[in-house]
C-alpha positions in Angstrom: 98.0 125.2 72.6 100.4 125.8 75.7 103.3 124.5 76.3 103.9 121.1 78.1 105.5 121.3 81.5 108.2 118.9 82.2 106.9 116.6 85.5 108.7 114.6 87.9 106.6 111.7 89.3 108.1 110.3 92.3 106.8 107.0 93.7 105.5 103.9 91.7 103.6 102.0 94.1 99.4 101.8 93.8 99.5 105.6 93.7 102.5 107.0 91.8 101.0 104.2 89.1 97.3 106.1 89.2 99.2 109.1 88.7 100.8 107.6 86.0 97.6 106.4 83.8 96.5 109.9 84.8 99.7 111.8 83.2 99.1 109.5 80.1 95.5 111.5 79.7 96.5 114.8 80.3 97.8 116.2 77.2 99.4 119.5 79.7 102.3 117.4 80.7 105.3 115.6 79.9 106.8 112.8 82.4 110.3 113.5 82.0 111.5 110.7 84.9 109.9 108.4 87.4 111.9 108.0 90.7 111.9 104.5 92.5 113.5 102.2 93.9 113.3 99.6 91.3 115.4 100.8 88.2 115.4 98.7 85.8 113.6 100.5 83.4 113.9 102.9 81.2 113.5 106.1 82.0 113.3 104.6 85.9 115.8 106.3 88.2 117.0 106.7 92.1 115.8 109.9 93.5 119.0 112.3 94.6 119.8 115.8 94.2 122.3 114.9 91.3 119.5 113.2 89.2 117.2 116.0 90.2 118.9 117.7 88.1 119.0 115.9 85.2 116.2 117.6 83.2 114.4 121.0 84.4 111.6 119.9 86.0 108.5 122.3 86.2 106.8 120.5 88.8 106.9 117.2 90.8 104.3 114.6 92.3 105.3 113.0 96.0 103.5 109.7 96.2 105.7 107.3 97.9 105.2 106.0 101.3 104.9 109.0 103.5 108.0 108.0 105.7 109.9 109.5 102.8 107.3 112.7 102.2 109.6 114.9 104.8 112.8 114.4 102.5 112.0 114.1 99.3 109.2 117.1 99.5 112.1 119.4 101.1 114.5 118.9 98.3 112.2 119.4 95.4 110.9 122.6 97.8 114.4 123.4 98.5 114.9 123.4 94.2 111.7 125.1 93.6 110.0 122.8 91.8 106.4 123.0 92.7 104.8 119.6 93.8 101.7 117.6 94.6 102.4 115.7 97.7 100.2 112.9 98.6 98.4 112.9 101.9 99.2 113.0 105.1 102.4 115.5 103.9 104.5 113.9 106.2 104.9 112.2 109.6 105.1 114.5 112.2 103.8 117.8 113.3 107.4 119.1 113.0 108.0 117.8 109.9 104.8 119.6 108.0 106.1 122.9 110.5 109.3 122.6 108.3 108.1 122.3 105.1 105.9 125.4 105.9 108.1 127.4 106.6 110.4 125.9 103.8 107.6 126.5 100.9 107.0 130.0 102.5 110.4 130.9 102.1 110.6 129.7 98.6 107.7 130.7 97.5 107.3 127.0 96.1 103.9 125.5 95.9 102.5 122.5 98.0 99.3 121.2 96.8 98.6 118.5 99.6 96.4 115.9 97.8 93.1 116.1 99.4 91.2 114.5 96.8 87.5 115.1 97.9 88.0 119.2 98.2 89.1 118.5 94.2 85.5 116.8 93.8 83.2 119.1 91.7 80.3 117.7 93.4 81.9 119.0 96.9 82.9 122.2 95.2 79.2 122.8 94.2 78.0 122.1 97.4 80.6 124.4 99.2 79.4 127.6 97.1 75.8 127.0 98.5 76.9 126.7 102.4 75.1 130.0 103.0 71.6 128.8 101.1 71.6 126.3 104.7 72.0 129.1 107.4 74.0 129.5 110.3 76.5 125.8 110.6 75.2 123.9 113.4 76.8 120.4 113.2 79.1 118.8 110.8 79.1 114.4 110.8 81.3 112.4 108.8 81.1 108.8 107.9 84.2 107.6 105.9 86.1 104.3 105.2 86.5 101.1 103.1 87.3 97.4 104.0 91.0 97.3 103.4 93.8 94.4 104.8 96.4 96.7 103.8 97.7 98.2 106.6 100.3 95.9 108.1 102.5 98.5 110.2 101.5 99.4 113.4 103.1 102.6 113.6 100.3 103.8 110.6 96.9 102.8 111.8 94.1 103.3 109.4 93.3 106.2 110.7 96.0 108.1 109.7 95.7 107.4 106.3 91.5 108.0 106.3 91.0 110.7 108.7 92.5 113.6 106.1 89.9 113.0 103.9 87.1 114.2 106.7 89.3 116.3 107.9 90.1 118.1 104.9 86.5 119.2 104.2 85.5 119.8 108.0 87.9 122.6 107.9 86.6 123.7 105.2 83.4 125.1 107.7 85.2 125.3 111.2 88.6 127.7 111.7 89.7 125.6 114.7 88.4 122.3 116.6 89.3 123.3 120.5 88.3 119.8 121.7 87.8 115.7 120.7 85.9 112.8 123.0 87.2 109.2 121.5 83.6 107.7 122.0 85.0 104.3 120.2 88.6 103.2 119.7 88.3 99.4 118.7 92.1 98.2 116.8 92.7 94.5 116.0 94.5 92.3 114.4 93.2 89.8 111.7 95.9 87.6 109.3 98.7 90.3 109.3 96.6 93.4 109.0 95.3 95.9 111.4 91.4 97.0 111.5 90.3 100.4 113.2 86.5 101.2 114.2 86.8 105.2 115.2 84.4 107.3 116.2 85.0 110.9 117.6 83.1 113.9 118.5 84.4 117.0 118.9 83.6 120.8 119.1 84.8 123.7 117.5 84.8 127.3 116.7 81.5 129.1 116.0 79.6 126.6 118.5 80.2 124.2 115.5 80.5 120.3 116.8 80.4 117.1 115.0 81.1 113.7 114.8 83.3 111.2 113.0 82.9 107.8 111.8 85.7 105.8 110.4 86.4 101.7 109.9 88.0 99.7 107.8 86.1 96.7 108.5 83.1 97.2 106.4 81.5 99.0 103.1 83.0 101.6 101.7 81.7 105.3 102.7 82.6 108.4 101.9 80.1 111.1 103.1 79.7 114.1 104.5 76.9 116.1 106.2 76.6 120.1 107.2 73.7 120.3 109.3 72.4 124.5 109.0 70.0 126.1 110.6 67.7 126.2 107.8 69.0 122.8 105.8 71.5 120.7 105.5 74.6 119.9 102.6 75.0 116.3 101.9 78.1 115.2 100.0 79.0 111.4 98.9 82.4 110.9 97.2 81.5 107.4 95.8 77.7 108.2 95.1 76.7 110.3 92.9 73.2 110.9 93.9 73.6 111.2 97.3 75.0 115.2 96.6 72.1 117.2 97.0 70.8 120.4 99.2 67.9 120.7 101.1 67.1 124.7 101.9 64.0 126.0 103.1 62.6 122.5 102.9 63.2 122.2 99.5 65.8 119.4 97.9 68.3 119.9 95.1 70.5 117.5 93.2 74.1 118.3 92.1 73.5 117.2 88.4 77.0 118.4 87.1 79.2 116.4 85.1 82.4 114.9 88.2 85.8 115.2 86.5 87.9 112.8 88.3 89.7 114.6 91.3 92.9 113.2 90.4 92.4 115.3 86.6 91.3 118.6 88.6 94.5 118.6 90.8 96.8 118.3 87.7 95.1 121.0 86.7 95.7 123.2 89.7 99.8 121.9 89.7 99.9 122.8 85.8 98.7 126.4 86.8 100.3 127.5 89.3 103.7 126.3 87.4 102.7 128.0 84.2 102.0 131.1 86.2 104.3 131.1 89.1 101.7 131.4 91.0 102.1 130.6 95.0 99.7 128.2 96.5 99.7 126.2 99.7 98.0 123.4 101.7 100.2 123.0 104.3 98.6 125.0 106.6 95.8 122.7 106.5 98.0 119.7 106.8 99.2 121.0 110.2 95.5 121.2 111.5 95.1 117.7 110.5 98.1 116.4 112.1 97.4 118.4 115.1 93.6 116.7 115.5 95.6 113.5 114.7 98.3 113.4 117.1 95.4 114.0 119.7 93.8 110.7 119.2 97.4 109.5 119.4 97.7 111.2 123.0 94.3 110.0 124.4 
């Protein structure tokens, strides 16, 4: 059997403690340290550069609120430890610029935590994209009821929109423009609610639309509209993944790992084999789409 890596997990909020139960099933790792603020106990300590280095770390996981992303990110980056940073990387546009060009440098890997391109069901239906022709129009329809978001400085839709996002670029190089059709925010007991919908045009004559809220059901689907079918993807149901080409339907009837098992997968090989990988690119298409609704 190979040998276990030693991990870093940074961040013990409702993330860092999936991560966590997630480690615990994973027989390719050992969690050397959680870093948080709370240390009182064991094995519990303050993130710094000093305690970075006590153990070697093989590889780190960045989930704590993404105000601290940018500098805690650039010094595991800057140690080359290579990480899985939780979505969106950071807060700026020049703050994902830097940690490019950082991880470049370095030749450290960033695995930005996209879940639903770690989805086997999506990964299925992205081998098939030529079975539906020529891509004519991409609509996504994401979101949950959720009275979490208190600050107004991170809208829902910064925290939802990667997910769409993620897997629209996936089809389209470039989206060259956006129309905010709906941009409904309010506040209810302390939280903030966000009805958004978007269309928007892209390269290859590819347009689409986006749906998010916060308000309602949770959804988490996608649809590629071909010339001669369409994909349909569902993060939350499973039989809602299916193709339709040449008029004819087909089910995704493989067995889903859970995302959060395939992208410990992807960290644990490209640390065992020093191998260079990198979603940061991506990220900076993202936050450039984001900081567009934030302009209009």
């Amino acid at each position: 059997m190979d040998q276990k890596i030693n991990l870093a997990l940074v961040g013990f909020g409702k993330f860092g403690k999936k991560y966590y139960r997630n480690i615990q099933d994973n027989k390719n790792f050992s969690l050397k340290t959680i870093f948080r603020k709370n240390v009182n106990r064991k094995n519990f300590r303050p993130f710094n550069s000093k305690n970075l280095n006590f153990y070697k770390y093989d590889a780190g996981i960045v989930c704590t609120p993404v105000q601290s992303h940018y500098k805690v990110a650039k010094l595991l980056i800057k140690n080359k430890i290579p990480i899985i940073l939780e979505k969106p990387a950071a807060e700026t546009l020049n703050q994902i610029k830097k940690l490019t060009q950082l991880s470049n440098k370095k030749k450290t890997s960033v695995i930005v935590n996209h879940s639903d391109l770690y989805n086997k069901n999506f990964e299925f239906l992205y081998k098939k994209r030529k079975d539906i022709g020529k891509i004519q129009f991409i609509e996504a329809n994401f979101g949950k009821y959720s009275k979490s978001y208190k600050d107004k400085s991170f809208l829902p839709y910064k925290d939802w929109l990667p997910h769409p996002l993620a897997l629209i670029f996936q089809f389209i190089k470039e989206i060259h423009s956006i129309d905010i059709k709906i941009n409904k925010i309010y506040k209810k007991k302390e939280a903030f609610f966000q009805i958004l919908e978007i269309t928007f045009k892209g390269s290859n004559k590819i347009n689409g639309k986006i749906f998010f809220s916060n308000t309602r059901k949770k959804r988490r689907n996608l649809t590629v509209y071909g010339k001669n079918g369409l994909l349909s993807y569902d993060g939350y149901n499973q039989i809602n993944n299916f193709m339709i080409s040449k008029k004819k339907k087909t089910h995704v009837r493989i067995k889903n790992i859970a995302p959060m098992q395939n992208i410990l997968q992807k960290l644990y090989n490209v640390s065992k084999k020093n191998k260079f990988h990198s979603d940061l690119n991506l990220s900076l298409k993202i936050q450039k789409f984001l900081t567009k609704i934030k302009l209009n």
